[in-house]
C-alpha positions as CSV (number, residue, x, y, z in Angstrom):
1,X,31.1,8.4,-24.9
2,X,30.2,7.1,-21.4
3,X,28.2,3.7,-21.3
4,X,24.6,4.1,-20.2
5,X,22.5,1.7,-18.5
6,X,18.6,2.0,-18.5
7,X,16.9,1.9,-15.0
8,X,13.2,2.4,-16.2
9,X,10.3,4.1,-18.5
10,X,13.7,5.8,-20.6
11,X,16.0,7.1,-18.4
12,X,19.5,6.5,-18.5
13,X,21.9,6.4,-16.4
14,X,26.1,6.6,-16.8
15,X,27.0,3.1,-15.4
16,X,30.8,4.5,-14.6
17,X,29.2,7.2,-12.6
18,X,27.2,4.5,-10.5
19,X,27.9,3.5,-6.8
20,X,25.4,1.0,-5.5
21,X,22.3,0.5,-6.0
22,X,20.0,-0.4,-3.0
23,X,16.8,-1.7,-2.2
24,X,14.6,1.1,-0.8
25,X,13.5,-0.5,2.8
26,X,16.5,-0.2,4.4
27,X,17.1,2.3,7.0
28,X,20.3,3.9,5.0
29,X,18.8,4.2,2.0
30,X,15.7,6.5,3.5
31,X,18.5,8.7,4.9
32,X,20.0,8.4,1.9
33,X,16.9,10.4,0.2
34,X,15.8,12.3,2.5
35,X,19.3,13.8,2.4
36,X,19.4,14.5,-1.0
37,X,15.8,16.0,-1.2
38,X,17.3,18.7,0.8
39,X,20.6,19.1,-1.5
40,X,18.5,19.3,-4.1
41,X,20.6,15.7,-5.7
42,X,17.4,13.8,-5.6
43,X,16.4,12.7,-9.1
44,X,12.8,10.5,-9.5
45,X,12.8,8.2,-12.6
46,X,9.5,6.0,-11.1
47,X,6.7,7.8,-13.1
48,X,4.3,7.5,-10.2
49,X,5.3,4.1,-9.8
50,X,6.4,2.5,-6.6
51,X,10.1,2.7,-5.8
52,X,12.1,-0.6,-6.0
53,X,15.7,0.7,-6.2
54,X,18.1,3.9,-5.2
55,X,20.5,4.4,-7.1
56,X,23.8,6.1,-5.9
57,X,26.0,8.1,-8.0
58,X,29.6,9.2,-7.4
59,X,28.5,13.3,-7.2
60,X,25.9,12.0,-4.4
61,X,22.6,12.4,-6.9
62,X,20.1,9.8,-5.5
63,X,18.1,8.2,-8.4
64,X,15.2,6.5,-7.3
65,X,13.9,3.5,-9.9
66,X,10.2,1.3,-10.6
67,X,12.9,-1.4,-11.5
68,X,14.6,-3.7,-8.7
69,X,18.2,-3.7,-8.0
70,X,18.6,-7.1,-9.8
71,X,17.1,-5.9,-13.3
72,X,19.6,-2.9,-13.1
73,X,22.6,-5.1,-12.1
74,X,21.8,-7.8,-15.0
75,X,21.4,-4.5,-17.5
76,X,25.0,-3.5,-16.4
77,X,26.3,-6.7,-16.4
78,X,24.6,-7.6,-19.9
79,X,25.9,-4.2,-21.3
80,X,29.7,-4.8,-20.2
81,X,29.7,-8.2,-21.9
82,X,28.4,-7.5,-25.1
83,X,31.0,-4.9,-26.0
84,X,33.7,-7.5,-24.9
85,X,32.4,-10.3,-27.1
86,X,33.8,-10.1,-30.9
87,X,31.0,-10.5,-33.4
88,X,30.8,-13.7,-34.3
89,X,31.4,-15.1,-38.0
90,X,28.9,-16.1,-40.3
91,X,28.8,-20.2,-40.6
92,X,28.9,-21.7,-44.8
93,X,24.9,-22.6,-44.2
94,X,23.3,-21.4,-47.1
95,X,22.9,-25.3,-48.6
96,X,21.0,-26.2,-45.8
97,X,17.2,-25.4,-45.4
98,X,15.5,-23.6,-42.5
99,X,14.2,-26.7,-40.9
100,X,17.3,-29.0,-41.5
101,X,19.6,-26.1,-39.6
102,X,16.6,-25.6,-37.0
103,X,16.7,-29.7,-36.3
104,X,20.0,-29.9,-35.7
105,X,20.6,-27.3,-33.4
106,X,20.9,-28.3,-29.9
107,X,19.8,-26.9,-26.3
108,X,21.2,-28.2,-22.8
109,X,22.6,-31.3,-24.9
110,X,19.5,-32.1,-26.4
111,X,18.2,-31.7,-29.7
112,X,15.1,-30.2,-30.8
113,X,12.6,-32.5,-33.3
114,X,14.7,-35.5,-33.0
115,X,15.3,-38.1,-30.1
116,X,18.7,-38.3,-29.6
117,X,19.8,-42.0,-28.5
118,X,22.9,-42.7,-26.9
């Protein structure tokens, strides 16, 4: 089953079938639309909401988008590194309490609730 990437208000697209996607100021990408309104391969998935992305698909469908190019790209990027990550196994903590594992966890080097001195 092809892996789909959500660009907005629930649509989907297929990421494998994606080209580029654009922001929608630029000279090319008004072509780009204008074109495909007269194919008939323009697809709208704003909802009446102003258009921050074109997307670009391999069969030449233009898909315009409320979200911006950089919230799509994270999405894509997000969903091709979870499936390579392995889950993760589960640690021996069921001794500890809640707030003995929550102090001892740490963040940038730092740990939360006490002062580490060094």
């Amino acid at each position: 089953m092809a892996k789909m990437v959500n660009v907005g208000f629930g649509n989907v697209v297929a990421i494998d079938k994606i080209i580029a996607v654009m922001m929608p100021d630029s000279a090319q990408s008004k072509r780009n639309i204008s074109k495909s309104r007269e194919e008939g391969k323009f697809l709208d998935a704003t909802h009446g909401r102003r258009t921050r992305s074109v997307i670009v698909t391999e069969s030449g469908h233009v898909i315009v988008s409320g979200l911006l190019p950089s919230t799509i790209a994270d999405r894509i990027s997000k969903d091709d590194t979870a499936t390579d990550k392995e889950p993760k196994e589960k640690s021996d903590t069921s001794d500890k309490g809640a707030a003995d594992s929550y102090i001892g966890r740490k963040r940038n080097g730092q740990r939360y609730g006490l002062q580490e001195i060094t």
